[in-house]
C-alpha positions in Angstrom: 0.0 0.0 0.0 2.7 2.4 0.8 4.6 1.5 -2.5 1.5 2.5 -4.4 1.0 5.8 -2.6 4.6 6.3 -3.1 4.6 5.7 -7.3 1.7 8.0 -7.1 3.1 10.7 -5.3 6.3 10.5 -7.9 3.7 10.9 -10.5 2.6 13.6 -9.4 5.3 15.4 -8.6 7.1 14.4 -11.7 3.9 15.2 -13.8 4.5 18.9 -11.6 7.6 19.1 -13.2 7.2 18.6 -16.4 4.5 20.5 -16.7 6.9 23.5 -15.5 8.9 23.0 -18.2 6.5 23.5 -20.9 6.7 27.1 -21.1 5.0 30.0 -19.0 2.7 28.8 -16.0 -1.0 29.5 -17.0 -0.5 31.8 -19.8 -3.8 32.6 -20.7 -4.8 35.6 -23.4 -7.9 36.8 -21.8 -8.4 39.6 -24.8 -6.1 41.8 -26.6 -5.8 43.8 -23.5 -4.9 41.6 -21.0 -3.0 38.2 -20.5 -3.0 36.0 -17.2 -0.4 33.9 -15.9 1.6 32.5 -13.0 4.9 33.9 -11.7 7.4 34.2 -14.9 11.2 33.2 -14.5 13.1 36.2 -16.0 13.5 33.7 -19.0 9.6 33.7 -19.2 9.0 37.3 -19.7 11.6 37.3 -22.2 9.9 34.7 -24.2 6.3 36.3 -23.3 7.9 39.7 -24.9 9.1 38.2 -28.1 6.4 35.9 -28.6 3.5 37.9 -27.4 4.9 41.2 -28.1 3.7 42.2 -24.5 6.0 44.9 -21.9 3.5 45.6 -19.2 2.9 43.5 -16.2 0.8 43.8 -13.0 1.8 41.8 -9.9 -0.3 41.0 -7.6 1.9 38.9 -5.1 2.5 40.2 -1.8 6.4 40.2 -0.9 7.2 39.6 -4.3 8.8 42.4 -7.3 9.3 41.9 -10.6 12.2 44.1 -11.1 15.1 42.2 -11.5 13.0 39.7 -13.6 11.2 42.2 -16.1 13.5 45.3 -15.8 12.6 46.7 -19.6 8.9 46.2 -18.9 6.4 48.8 -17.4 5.9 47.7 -13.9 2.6 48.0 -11.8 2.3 46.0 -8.4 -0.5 45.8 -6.5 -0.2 43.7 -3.2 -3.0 41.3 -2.9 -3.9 38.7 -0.1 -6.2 35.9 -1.4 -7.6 35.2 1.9 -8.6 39.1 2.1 -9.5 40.6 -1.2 -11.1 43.5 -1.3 -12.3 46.2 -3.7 -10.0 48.5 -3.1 -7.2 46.0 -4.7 -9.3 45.0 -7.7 -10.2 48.5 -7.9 -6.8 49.2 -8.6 -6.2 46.0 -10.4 -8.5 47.0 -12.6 -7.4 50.7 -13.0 -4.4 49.4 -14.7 -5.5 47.0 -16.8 -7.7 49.7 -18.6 -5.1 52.2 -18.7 -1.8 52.3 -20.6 -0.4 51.2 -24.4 -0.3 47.8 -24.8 -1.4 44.9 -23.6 -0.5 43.7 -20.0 0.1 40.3 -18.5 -1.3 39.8 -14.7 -0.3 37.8 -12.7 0.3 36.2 -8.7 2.6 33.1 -8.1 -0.5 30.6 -9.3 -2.1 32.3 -12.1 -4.9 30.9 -10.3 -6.8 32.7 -7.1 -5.4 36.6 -6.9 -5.3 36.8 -10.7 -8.7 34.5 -11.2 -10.7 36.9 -9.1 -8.9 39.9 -11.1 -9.7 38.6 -14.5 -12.6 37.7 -12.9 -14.1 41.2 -12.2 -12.3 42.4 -15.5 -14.6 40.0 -17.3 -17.9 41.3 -15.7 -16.9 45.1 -15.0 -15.0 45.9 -18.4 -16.3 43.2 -20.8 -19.4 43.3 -19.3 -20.0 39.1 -19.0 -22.4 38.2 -16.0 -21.8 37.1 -12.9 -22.0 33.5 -13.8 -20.1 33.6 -16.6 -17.6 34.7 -15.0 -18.1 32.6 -11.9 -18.0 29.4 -14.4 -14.8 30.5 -15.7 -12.7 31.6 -12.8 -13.9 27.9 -11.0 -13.1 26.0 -13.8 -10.4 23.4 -12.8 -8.0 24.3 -16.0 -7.2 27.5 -13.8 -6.5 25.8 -11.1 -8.7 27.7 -8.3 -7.7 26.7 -5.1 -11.1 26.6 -3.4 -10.1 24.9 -0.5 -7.5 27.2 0.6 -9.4 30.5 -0.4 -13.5 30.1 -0.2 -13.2 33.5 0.4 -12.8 34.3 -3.2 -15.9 32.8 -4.6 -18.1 34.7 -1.9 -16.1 37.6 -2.6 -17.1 37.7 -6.2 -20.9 36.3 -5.7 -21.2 39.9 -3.6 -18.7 42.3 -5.8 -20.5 45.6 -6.6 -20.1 45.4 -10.2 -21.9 48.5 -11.0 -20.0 50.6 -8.1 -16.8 49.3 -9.2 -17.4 50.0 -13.5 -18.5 53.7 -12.2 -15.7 53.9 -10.0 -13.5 53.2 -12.4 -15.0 55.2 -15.0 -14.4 58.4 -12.8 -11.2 57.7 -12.6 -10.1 56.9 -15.7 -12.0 60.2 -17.0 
């Protein structure tokens, strides 16, 4: 029995592996503006520039800076805490991902619960999709939501002021 839970373990932490050698964690193109991902190796961002053609990026990890990884790109960082969002943090979030030339890649260490509930409320407040649209798609498992650790998120966004927010934002982008 322990054999077998071992093989399995290795499988999974080998199939972990591999899969972080296949390129950038969770690059996603959400639309021309904006692309999601997970934390990019200085490597990574080089690839996302030439490939993707993109130079802006919005971090959303806590203790963490891009600026020795992506030194040539345009740097935004907003600190975010899974297990406290709030809407002044996808206020701002959102603030720069409608502002600016280019397109810009978001992203926290996942890809999956600080930038899901971002791209989340970017779906509904600036593309205008509905609440369970967006709900379907920041829950589904190829993002890699991490409802156990952060229930938080999906309650969050169930009760986000969409209309408050999309005016908010509006005034200050004016």
């Amino acid at each position: 029995m322990i054999l077998v839970r071992s093989r399995a373990f290795l499988a999974a932490v080998l199939a972990l592996a591999l899969a972080a050698c296949s390129g950038v964690n969770q690059l996603h193109r959400v639309d021309d503006r904006v692309w999601r991902s997970g934390q990019p190796t200085a490597e990574e961002f080089d690839q996302i520039e030439q490939e993707k053609r993109i130079q802006r990026v919005l971090n959303l990890r806590f203790f963490h800076s891009d600026d020795r990884l992506a030194p040539d790109w345009e740097r935004h960082h907003v600190r975010m805490n899974a297990g406290t969002v709030g809407d002044d943090e996808i206020f701002e979030a959102l603030r720069v991902l409608t502002t600016g030339d280019g397109p810009t890649l978001v992203h926290c260490l996942h890809g999956s619960d600080r930038t899901g509930v971002v791209v989340a409320a970017y779906r509904m407040v600036v593309q205008g999709w509905s609440r369970d649209r967006a709900m379907e798609e920041f829950t589904d498992p190829e993002y890699g939501y991490h409802e156990f650790w952060y229930p938080n998120l999906e309650k969050y966004l169930q009760e986000f002021d969409i209309e408050g927010v999309r005016e908010r934002l509006r005034d200050a982008n004016a």
